[in-house]
N, CA, C and O atoms as CSV, one atom per row, in Angstrom:
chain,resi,resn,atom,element,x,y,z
A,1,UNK,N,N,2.123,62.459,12.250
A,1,UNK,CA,C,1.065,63.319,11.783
A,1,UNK,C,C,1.515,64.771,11.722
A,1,UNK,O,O,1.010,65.604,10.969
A,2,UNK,N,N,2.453,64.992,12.530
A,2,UNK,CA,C,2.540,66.911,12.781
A,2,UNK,C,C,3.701,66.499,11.810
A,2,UNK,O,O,3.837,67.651,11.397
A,3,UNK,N,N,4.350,66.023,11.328
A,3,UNK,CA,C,5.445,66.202,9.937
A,3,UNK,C,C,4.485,66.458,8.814
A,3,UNK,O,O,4.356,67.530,8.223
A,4,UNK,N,N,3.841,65.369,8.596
A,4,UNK,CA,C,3.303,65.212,7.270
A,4,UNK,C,C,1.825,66.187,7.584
A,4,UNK,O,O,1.015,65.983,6.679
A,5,UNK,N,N,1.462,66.875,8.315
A,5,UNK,CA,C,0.923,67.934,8.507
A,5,UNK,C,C,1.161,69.160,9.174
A,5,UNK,O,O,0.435,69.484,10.114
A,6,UNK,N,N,1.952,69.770,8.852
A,6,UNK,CA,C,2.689,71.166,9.224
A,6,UNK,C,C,1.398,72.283,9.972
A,6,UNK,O,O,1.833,73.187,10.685
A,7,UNK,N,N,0.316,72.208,9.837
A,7,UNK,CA,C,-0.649,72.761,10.116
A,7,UNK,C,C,-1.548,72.155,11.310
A,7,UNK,O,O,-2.608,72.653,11.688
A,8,UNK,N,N,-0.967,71.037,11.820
A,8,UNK,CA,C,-1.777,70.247,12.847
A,8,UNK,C,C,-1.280,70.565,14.054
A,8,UNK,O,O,-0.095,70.890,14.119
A,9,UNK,N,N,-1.938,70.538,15.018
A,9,UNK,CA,C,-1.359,71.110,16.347
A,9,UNK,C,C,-2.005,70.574,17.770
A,9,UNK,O,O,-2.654,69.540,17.612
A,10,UNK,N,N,-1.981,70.849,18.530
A,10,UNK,CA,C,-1.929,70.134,19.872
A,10,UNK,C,C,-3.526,69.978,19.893
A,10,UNK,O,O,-4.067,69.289,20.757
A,11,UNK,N,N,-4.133,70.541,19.064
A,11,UNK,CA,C,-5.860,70.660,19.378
A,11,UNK,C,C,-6.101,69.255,17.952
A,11,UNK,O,O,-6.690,68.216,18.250
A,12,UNK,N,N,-5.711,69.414,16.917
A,12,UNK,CA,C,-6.280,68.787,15.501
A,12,UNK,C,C,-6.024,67.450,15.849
A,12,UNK,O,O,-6.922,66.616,15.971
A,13,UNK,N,N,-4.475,67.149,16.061
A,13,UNK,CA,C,-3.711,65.458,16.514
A,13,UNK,C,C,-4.756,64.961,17.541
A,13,UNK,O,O,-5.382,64.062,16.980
A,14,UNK,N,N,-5.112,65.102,18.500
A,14,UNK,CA,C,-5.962,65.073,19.553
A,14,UNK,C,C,-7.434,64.018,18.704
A,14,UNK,O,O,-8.099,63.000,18.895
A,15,UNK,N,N,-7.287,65.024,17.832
A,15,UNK,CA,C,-9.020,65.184,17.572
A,15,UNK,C,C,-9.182,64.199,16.706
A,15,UNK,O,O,-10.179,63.488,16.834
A,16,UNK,N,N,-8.028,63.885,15.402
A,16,UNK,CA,C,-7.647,63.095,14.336
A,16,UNK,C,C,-7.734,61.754,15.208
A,16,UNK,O,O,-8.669,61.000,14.939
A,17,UNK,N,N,-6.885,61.403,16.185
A,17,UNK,CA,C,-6.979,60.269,16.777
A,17,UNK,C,C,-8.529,59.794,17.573
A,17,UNK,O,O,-8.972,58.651,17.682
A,18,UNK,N,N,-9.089,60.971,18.019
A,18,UNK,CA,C,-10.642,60.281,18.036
A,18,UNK,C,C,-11.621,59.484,17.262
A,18,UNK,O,O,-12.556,58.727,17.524
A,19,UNK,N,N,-10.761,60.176,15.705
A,19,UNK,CA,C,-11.961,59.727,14.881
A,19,UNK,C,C,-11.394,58.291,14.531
A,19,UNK,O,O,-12.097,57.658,13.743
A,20,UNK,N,N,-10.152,57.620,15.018
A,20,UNK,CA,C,-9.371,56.823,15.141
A,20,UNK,C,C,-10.003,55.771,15.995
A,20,UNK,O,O,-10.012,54.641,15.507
A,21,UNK,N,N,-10.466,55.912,17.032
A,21,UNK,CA,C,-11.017,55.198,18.297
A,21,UNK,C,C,-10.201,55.367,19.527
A,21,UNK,O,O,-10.538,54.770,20.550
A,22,UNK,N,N,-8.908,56.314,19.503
A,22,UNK,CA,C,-8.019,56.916,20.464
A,22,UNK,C,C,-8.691,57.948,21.263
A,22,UNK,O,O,-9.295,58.929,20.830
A,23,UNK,N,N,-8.501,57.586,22.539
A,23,UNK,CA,C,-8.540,59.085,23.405
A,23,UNK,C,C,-6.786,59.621,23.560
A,23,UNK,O,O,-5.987,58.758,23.922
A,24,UNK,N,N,-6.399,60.681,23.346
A,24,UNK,CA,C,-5.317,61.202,23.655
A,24,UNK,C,C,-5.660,62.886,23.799
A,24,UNK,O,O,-6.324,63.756,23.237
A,25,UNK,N,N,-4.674,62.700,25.022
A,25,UNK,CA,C,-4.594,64.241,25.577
A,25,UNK,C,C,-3.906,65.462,25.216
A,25,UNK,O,O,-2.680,65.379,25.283
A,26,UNK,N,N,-4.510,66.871,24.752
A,26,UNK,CA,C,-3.114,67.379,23.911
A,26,UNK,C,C,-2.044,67.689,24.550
A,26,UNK,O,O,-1.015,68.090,24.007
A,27,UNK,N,N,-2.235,67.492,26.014
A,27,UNK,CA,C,-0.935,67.774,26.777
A,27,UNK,C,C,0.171,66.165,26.260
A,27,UNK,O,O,1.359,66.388,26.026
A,28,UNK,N,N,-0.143,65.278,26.186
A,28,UNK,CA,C,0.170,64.239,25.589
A,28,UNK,C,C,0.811,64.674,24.402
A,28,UNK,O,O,2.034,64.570,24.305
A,29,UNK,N,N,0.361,64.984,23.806
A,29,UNK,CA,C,1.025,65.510,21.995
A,29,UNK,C,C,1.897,66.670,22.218
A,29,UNK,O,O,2.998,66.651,21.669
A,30,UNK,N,N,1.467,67.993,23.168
A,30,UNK,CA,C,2.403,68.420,22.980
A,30,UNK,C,C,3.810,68.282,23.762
A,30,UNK,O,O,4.564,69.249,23.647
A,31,UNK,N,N,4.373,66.889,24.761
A,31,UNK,CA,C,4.745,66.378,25.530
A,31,UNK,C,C,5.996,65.508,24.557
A,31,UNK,O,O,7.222,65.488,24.663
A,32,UNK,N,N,5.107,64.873,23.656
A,32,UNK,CA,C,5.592,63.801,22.673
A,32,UNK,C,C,6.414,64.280,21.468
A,32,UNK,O,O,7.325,63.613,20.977
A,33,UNK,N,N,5.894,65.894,20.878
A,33,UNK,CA,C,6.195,66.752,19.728
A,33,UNK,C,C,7.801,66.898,20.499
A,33,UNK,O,O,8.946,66.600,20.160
A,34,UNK,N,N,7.171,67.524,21.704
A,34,UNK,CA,C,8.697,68.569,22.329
A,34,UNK,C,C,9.855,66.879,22.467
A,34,UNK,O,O,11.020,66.973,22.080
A,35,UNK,N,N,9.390,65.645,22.973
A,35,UNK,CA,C,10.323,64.849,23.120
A,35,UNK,C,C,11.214,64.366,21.639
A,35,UNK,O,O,12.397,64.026,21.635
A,36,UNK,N,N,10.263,64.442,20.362
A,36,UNK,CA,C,10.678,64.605,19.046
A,36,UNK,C,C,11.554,65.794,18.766
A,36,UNK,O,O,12.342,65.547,17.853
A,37,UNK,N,N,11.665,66.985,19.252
A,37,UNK,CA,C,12.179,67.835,18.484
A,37,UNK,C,C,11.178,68.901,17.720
A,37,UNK,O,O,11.545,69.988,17.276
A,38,UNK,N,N,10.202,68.512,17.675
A,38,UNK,CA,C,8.914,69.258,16.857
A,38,UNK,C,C,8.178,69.788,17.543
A,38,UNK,O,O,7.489,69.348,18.463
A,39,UNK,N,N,8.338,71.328,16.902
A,39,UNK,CA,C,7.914,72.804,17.504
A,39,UNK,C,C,6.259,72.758,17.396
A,39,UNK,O,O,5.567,71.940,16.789
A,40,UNK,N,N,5.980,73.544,17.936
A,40,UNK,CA,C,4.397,73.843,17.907
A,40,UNK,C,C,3.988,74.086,16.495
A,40,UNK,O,O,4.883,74.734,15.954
A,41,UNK,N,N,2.926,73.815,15.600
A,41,UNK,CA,C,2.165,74.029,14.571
A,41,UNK,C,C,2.437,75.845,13.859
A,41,UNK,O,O,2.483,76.170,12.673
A,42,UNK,N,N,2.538,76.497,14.769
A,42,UNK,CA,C,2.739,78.180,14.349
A,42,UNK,C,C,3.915,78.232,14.082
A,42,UNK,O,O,4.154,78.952,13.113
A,43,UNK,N,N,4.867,77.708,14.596
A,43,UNK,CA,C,6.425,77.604,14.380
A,43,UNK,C,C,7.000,76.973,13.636
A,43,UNK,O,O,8.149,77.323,13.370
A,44,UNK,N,N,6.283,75.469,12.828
A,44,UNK,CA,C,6.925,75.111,12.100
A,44,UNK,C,C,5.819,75.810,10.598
A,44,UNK,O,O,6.553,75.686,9.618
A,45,UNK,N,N,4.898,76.233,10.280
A,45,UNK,CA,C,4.492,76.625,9.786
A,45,UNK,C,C,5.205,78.366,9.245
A,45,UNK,O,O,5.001,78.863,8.137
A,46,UNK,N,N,5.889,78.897,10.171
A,46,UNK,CA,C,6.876,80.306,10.167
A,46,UNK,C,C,8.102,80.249,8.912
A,46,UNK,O,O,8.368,81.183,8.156
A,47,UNK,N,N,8.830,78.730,8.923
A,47,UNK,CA,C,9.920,78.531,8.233
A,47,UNK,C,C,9.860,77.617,7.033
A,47,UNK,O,O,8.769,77.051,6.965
A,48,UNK,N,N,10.155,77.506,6.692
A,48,UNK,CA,C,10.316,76.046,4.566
A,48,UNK,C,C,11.910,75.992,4.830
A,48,UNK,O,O,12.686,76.946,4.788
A,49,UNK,N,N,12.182,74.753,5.088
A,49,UNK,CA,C,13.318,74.182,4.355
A,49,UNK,C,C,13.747,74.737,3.088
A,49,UNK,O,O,12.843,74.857,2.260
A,50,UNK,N,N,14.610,75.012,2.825
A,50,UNK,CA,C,15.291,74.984,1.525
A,50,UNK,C,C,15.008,73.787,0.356
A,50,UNK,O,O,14.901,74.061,-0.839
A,51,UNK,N,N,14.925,72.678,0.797
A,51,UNK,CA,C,14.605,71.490,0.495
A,51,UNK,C,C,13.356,71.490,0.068
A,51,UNK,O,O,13.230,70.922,-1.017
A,52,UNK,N,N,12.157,72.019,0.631
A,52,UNK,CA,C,11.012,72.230,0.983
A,52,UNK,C,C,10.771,72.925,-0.425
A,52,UNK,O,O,10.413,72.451,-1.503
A,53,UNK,N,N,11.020,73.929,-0.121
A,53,UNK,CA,C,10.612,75.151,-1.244
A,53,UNK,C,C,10.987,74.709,-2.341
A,53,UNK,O,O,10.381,75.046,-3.358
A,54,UNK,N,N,12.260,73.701,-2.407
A,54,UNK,CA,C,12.671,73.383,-4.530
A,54,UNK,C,C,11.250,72.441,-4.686
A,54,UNK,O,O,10.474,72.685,-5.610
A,55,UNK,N,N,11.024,71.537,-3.880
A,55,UNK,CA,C,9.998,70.464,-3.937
A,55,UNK,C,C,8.739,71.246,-4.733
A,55,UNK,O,O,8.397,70.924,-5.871
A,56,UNK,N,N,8.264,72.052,-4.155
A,56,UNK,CA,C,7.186,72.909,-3.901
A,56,UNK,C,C,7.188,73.644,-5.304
A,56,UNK,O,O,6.082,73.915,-5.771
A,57,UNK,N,N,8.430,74.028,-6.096
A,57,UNK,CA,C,8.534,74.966,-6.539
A,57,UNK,C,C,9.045,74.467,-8.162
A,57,UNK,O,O,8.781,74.988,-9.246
A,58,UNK,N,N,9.892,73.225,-7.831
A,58,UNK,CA,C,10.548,72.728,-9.217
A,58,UNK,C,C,10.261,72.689,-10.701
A,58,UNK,O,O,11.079,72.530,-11.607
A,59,UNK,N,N,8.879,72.872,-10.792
A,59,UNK,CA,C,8.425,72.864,-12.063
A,59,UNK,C,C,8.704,74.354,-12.935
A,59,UNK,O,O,9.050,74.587,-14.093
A,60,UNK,N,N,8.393,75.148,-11.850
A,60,UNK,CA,C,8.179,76.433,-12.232
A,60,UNK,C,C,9.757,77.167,-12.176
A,60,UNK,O,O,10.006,78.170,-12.843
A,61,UNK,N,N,10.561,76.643,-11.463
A,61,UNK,CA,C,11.721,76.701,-11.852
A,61,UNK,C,C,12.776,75.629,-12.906
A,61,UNK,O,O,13.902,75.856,-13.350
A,62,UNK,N,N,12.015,74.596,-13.043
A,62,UNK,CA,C,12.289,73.930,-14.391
A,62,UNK,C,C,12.231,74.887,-15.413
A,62,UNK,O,O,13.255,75.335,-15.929
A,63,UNK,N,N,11.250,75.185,-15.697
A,63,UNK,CA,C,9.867,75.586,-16.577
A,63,UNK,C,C,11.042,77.143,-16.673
A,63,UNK,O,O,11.265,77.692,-17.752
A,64,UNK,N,N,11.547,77.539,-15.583
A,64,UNK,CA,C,12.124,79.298,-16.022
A,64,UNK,C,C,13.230,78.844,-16.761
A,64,UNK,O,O,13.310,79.262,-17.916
A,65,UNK,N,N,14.435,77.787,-16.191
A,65,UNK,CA,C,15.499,77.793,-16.535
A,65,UNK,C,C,15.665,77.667,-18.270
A,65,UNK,O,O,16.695,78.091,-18.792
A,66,UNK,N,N,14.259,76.878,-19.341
A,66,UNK,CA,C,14.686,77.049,-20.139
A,66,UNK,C,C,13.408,77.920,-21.051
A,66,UNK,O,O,13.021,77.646,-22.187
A,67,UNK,N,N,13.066,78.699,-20.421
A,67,UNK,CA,C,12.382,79.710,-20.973
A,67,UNK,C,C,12.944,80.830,-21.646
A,67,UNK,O,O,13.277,81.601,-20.746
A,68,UNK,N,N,13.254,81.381,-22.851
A,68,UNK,CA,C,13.850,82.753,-23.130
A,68,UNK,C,C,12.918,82.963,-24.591
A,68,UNK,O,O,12.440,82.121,-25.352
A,69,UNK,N,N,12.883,84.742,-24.622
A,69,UNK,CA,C,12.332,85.246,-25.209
A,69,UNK,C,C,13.383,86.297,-26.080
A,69,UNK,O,O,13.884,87.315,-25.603
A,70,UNK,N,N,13.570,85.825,-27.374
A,70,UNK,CA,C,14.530,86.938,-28.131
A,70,UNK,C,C,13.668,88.344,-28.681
A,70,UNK,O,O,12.624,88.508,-29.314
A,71,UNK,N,N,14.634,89.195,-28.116
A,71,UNK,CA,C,13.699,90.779,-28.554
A,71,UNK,C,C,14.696,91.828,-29.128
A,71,UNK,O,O,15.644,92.372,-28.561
A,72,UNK,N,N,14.244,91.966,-30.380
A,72,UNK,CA,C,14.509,92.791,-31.805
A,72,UNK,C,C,13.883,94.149,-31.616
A,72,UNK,O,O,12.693,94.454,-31.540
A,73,UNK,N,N,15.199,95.046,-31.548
A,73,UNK,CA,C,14.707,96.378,-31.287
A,73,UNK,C,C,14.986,96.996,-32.371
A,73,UNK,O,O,15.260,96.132,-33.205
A,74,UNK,N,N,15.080,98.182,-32.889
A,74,UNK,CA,C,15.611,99.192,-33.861
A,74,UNK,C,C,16.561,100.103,-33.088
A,74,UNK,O,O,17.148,100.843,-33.878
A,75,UNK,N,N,17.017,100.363,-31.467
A,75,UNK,CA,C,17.827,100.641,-30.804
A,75,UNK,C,C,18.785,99.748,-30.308
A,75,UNK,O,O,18.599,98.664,-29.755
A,76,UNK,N,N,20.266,100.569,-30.677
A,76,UNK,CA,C,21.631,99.425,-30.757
A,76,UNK,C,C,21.270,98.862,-28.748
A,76,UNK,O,O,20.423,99.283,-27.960
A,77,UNK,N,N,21.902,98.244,-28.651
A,77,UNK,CA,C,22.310,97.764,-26.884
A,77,UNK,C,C,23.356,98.300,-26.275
A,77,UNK,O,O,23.623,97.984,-25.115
């Protein structure tokens, strides 16, 4: 859940699993995150992968790479 929600955190996971039929404790989650490797919700929310950002972004950098506009002046270059 805290991958595929970058914004979820020791209070939301908690709460998500209630509506689940789970009781879990957020000392539990944040116990389980730190045994994963996965930072608190503010921290991974701070940084984007490189990876991240083409995902996020690809169209619009599709979309530039073959965009050009030819411009006709009456002043040489």
């Amino acid at each position: 859940m805290a991958i595929e929600n970058e914004g979820w955190g020791y209070t939301r996971i908690p709460g998500e699993f209630t509506k689940l039929g789970y009781q879990v404790s957020r000392s539990a989650v944040r116990r389980i995150l730190r045994a994963q490797g996965i930072e608190p919700a503010p921290e991974r929310l701070k940084r984007m992968p490189w990876s991240k950002f083409l995902k996020a972004h690809w169209q619009a950098i599709a979309a530039a790479d073959f965009f050009t506009v030819e411009v006709w002046s009456s002043v040489p270059s």
